[in-house]
N, C-alpha and C positions, 0 to 999 in steps of 0.2 A: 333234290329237296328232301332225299328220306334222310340224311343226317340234319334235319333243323328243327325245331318246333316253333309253334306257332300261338301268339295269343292274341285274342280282342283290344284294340288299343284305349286308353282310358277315356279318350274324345268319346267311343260310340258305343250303345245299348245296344244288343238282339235282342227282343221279346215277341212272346205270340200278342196278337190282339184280344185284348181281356174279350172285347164284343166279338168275336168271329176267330175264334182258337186255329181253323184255315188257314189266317192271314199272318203273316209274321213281318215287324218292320225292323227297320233301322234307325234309331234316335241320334242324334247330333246332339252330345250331351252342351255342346257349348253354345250352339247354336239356338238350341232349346225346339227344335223341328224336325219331323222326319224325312228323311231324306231318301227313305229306298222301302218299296212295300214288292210281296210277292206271295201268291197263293201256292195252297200246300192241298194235297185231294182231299178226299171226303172223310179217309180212314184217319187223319190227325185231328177231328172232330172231338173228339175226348181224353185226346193224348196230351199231358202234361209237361210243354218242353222246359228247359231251365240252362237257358243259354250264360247265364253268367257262370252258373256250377262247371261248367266244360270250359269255358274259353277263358275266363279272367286273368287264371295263371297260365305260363307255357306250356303247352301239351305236344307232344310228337303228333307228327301228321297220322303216323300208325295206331295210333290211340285213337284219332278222331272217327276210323273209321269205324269204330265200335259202337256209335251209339248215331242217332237221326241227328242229334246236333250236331254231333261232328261231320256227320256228310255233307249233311245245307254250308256249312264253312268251309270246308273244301272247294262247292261251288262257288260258292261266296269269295273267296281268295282266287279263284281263277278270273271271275269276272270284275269283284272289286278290290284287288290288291291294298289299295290304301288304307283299309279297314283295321287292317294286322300288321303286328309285328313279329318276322323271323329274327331268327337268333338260332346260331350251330350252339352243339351241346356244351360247348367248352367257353364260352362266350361270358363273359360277368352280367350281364341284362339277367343273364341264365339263373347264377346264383343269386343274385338278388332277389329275383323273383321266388327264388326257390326260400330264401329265408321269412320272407316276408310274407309267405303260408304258411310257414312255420310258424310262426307268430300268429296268425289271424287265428291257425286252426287249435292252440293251445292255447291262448285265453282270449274273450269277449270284452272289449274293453267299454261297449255300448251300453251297457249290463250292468254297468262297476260305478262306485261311487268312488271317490277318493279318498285314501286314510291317511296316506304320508308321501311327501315329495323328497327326492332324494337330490342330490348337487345332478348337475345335467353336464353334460359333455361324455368322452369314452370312457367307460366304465372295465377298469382290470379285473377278473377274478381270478383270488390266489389262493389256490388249493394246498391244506393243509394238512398232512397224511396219506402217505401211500398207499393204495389200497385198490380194490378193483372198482371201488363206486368211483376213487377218483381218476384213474386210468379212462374210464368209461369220457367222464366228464370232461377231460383232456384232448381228449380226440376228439367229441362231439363238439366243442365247444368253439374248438380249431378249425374245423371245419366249417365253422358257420363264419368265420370271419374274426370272431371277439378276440380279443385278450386276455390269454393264457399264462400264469405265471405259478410254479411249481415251488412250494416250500421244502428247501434242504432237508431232508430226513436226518434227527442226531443220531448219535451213536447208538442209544439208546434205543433207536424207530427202527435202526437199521441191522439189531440183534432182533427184533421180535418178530416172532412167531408168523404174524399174519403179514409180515414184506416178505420172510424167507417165503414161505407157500405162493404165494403173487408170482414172485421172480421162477418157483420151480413149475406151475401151472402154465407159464407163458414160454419157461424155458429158456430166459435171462438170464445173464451174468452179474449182473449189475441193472439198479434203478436206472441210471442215467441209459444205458442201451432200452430196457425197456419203455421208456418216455417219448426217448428221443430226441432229435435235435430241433422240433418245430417246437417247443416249449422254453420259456426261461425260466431259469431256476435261481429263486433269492431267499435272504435272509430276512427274517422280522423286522429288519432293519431298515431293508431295502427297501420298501415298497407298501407304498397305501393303495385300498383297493376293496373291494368287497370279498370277505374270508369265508370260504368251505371246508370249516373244520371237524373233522372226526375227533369225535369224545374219546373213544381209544386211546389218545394220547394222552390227554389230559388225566383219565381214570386209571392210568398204567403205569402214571408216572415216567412217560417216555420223552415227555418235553417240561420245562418249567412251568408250571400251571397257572398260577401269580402274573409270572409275566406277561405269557399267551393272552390268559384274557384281559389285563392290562394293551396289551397291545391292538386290540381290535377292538376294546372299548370304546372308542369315538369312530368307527369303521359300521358297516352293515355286515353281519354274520348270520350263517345257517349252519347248525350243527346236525350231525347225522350221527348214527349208534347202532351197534349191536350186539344184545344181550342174550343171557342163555333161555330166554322165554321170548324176546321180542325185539324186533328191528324200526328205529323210530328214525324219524326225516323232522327236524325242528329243535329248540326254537329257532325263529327267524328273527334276529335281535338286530332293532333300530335306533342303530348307537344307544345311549344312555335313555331312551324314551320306549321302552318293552321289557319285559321281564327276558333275563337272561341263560344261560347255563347254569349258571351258581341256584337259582331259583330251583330250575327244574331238575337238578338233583337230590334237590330238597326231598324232595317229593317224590323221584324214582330213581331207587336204589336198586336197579337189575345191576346183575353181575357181567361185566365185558364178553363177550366171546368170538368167534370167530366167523365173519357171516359166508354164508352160500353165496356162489353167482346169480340164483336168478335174487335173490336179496338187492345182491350189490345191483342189478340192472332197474329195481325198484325205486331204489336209492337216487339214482344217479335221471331215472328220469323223472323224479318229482322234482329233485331239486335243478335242476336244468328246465323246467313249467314256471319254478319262483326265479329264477335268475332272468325268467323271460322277461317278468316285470320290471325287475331292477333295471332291463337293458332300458326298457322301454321309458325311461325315467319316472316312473310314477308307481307307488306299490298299492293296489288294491284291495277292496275285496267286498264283495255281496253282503247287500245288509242281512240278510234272513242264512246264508250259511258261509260258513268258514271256506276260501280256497287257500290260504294262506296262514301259516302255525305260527302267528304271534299273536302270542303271551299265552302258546303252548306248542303240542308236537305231535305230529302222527304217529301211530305207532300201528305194527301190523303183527301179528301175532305170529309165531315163526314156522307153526304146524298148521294150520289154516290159511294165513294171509288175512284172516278177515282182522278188519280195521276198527282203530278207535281215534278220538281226540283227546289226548291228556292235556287237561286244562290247567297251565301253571297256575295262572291268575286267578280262578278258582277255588284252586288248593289252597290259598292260604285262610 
């Protein structure tokens, strides 16, 4: 059993007894009754267990023995097996479970009001610019299951400056070696989808700009940047219904430059927090503060890191 992990199956509760913190039972969530109590000494009197924190997702059996909850479920798995479900490491229950912490533990959707529904079914994301936020977001993204789709770099993407440094950083030959082969690679043409486009191109004149955002105009887009002062994540444009790119250049005229890795790492994990929404078919956000940059854009300053929100909408 030490290659399996183990988790609480969704039918049953562990909690202490709110009255007598001692006692700890079993709830038969469908049942709606308890079905298994058992006392704890005298020393758990004031000890605060938090049995769904440990057990909800899969946990290695070697992990449990690290904390009191996991040991009572050790017990608890010897004597009532039916309670949990195994699963070896390599197992799909596995990843699923592992995505769907991923999710709970990046956004609260209990929390959230709704601002915009997007079409429902599987959602492609097509990454648009080579670069290491999108490399980053390539692999993560792949790994979690989703749909990954790679825009052909032009001629143009494929002389400049920040793909040459990408490919001699990594120690590629070529875009396509560095990628790889779990990704597909299409043209504007090919493929509707939600776009992760780097302004880079657009500001560098490395693709047709006109067309580009012609092209993801009726699509869901998140732009990302990096300037010689600051590195922004936004906007996050809802088709024809938010202020777009063309907007928010209006309004911030930094000069392109070339970002850092931990930038790029920045980058690539906020926008992989808003793509969490998008998966999840519904895009949110807190009445009282911004988690989500529409109709603006984060930006982090490049010597600090400390953060702002440029307000497209605002600006005008």
């Amino acid at each position: 059993m030490e290659n399996q992990v183990i988790r609480l199956k969704d039918d049953y509760m562990i909690l202490s007894n709110p009255r007598d913190r001692r006692e700890v039972i079993v709830l038969d969530k469908k049942e709606e009754k308890i079905i298994l109590k058992f006392n704890l000494g005298p020393q758990f009197e004031k000890v605060q267990l938090d049995f769904e924190a440990v057990l909800r997702h899969f946990v290695s059996l070697q992990s449990l023995s690290g904390s009191i909850e996991g040991k009572l479920a050790m017990k608890l798995l010897q004597t009532h097996p039916r309670l949990f479900d195994l699963a070896g490491f390599t197992s799909p229950a596995l990843k699923e479970d592992y995505i769907q912490y991923e999710f709970g533990r990046s956004i609260r959707p209990e929390s959230l009001y709704e601002t915009y529904l997007g079409p429902e079914g599987k959602k492609t994301f097509i990454l648009w610019g080579i670069s290491e936020t999108s490399l980053t977001l390539s692999r993560t993204l792949s790994s979690l299951g989703m749909s990954v789709s790679i825009m052909e770099p032009s001629l143009s993407e494929r002389e400049d400056i920040q793909l040459q440094k990408l490919l001699t950083m990594h120690g590629s030959s070529s875009v396509e070696e560095l990628y790889g082969e779990r990704v597909q690679w299409v043209t504007p043409e090919d493929q509707e989808g939600v776009w992760i486009i780097d302004n880079r191109l657009l500001e560098l004149n490395l693709i047709d700009a006109d067309r580009a955002l012609g092209q993801i105009a009726s699509s869901i887009a998140v732009h990302y940047g990096c300037y010689t002062d600051e590195f922004t994540v936004g906007p996050l444009v809802l088709k024809e219904e938010s202020y777009g790119y063309t907007e928010f250049r209006k309004i911030h005229g930094g000069t392109p430059a070339l970002p850092t890795v931990p930038q790029s790492m920045i980058q690539a994990g906020l926008i992989q927090r808003i793509l969490y929404f998008i998966h999840e078919d519904t895009l949110k956000h807190l009445a009282e503060d911004v988690q989500l940059p529409i109709n603006g854009a984060f930006a982090f300053d490049n010597d600090s890191f400390n953060s702002k929100l440029i307000d497209i909408e605002g600006g005008w």
